[in-house]
N, C-alpha and C positions, 0 to 999 in steps of 0.2 A: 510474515503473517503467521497465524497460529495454525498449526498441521492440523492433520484428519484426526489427532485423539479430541477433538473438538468438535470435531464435522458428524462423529459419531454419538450426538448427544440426543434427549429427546425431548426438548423445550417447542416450542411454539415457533419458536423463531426456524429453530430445525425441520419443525413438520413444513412449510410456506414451499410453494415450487419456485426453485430456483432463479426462474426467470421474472419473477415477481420481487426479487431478492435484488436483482441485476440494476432493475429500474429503480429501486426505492434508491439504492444507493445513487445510482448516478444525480437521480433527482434533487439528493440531501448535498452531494458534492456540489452544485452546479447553482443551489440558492444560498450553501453557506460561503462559498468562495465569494460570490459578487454580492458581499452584506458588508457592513460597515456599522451598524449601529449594536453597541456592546449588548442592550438589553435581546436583541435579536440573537446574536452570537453566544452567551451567554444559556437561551433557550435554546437553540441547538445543542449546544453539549448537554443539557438536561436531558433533554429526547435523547442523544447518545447512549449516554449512562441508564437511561433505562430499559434500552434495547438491549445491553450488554445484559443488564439485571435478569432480563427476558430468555436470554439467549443461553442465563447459567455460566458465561466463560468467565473462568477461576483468575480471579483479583491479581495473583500472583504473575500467570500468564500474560494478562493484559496490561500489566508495568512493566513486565519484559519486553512484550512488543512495542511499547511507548518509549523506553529508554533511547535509540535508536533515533527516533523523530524529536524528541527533546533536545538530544545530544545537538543536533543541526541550530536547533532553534536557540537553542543558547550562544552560539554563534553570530546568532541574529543579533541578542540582547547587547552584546559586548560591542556593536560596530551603527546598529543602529538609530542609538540613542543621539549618539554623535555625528550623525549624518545627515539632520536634518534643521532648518531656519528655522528661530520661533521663542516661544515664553521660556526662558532656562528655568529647569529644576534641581541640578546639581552640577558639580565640577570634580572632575580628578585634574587635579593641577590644570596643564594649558588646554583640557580636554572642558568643555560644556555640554551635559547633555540637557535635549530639550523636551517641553512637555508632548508635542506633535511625535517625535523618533519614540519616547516608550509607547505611546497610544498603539502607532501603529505596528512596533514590536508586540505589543500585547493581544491586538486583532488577530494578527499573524497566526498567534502560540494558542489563541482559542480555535481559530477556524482549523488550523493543521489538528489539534488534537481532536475535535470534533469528527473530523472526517475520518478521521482514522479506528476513532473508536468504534463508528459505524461499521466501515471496513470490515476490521475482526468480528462485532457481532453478525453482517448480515453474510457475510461472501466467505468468511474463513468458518461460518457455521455447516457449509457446502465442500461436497469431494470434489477435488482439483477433476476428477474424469467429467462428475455434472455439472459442474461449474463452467466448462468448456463446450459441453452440450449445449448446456443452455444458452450460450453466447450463440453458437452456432443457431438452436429457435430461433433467436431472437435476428438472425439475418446478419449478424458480426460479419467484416469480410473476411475469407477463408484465412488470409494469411497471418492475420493477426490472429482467429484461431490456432493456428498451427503453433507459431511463435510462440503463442500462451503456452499451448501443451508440451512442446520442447524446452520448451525455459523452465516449467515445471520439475520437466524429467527429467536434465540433465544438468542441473545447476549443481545440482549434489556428486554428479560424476567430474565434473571438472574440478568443485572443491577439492573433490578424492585426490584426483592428479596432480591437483596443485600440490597438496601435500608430501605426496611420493617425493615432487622434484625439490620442494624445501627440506623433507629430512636426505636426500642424498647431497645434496652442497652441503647440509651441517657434516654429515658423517665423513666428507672431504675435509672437515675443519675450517668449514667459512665463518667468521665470527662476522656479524654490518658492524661499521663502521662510518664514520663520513668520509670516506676516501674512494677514488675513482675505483680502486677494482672493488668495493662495496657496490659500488652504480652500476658496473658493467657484470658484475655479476646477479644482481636485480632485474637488468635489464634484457641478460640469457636468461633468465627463468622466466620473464613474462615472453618473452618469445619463442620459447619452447612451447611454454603455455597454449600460444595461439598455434602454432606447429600441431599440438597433439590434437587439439580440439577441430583444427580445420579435419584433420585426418580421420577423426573421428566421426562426423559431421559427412563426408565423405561417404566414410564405408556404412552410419547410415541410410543415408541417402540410396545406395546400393539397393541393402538390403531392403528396402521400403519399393525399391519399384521392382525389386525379382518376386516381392510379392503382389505384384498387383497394384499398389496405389498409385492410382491418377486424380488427389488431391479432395476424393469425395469423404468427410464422414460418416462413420455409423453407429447406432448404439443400439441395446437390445431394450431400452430403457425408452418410456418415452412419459411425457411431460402433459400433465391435464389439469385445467386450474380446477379448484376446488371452491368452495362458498369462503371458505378461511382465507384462500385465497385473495378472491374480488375485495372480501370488507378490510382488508389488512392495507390494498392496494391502496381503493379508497379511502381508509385513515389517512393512510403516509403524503396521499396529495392533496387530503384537508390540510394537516398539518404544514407542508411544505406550502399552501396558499395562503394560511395563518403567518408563517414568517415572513412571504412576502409581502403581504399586506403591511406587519407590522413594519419592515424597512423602510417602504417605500410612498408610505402613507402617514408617516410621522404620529402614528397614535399614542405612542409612549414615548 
């Protein structure tokens, strides 16, 4: 997702309390996933793309964080087509693909892009410190808070490490290959990996209860809806009963 040079913006989308942020999304994840009908689907990513609009995150940015979830999804395209009974639309030689496998490839590649676009405008518009507060308002269980704010914090230290232990095999002169000491030499650096990390993990853990923590958080920060707040809330669940109606009512 996109870092705090984002979180530090000051759109409309960035003024909203966080925890009103928290809910829209889950809201927007939870009616675009169980939809089906293209013109519904379709309006969602509209509403997306106009959050983002809202939200000011840089076009550049946001095809960066897309490439990644596309990269998957094109995956989809190349096995799904072919994997499913029905009216044929084309053929690579003994391969048929059918009208039903791209539909549902297609659903797939709207709803994932949709959500995601949300994603970075509403929750990557938030500092990973409030973002986890605000889970925690919102009565998240503790430990999935925790997880959240460790994954945060140390994802980028274990990349670090990872690196240390790939450029020291190069500078031994490990070229990969597809040959068994390529594997086994792969397969000591992820287990080193986990080695450093457990240890790591470890002597935080130490360090976290020689100071006192017994699992409570706290912030100096604290969270009050605002009027921008309520009306924003209440758009996002007209709109969210807009699409369900339109799915599940056949109006279009």
């Amino acid at each position: 997702m996109i870092g705090n040079e984002v979180a530090t913006g000051d759109s409309l989308i960035h003024s909203l309390d966080p925890r009103v942020k928290i809910v829209a999304v889950c809201l927007f994840s939870i009616v675009v996933a169980v939809s089906h009908r293209f013109v519904v689907l379709m309006s969602a990513m509209g509403l997306g793309l106009s959050i983002i609009l809202l939200a000011g995150v840089p076009m550049r940015q946001l095809v960066r964080r897309l490439i990644p979830v596309n990269t998957f999804i094109l995956l989809l395209w190349i096995f799904l087509p072919f994997s499913f009974e029905g009216e044929p639309l084309f053929s690579l030689g003994p391969l048929v693909g059918v009208r039903e496998g791209v539909l549902y490839a297609a659903r797939i590649s709207i709803k994932s892009n949709a959500i995601v676009v949300v994603l970075i405008a509403l929750v990557a518009s938030t500092s990973i410190l409030t973002l986890g507060h605000a889970m925690h308002e919102l009565k998240a269980p503790k430990k999935i808070v925790h997880l959240f704010f460790f994954t945060c914090r140390y994802v980028d230290v274990i990349h670090r490490e990872y690196v240390r232990l790939a450029n020291a095999v190069k500078v031994r002169g490990f070229r990969p290959g597809t040959n068994m000491h390529t594997y086994k030499t792969l397969a000591y650096l992820v287990g080193m990996l986990l080695v450093r990390s457990s240890d790591r993990a470890q002597r935080v853990n130490n360090a976290m209860l020689c100071r006192g923590f017994r699992g409570n958080l706290y912030s100096l920060s604290t969270f009050s809806l605002k009027a921008a707040d309520v009306a924003s809330l209440i758009l996002m669940l007209a709109l969210m009963l807009a699409l369900g109606v339109l799915e599940w009512t056949k109006m279009a």
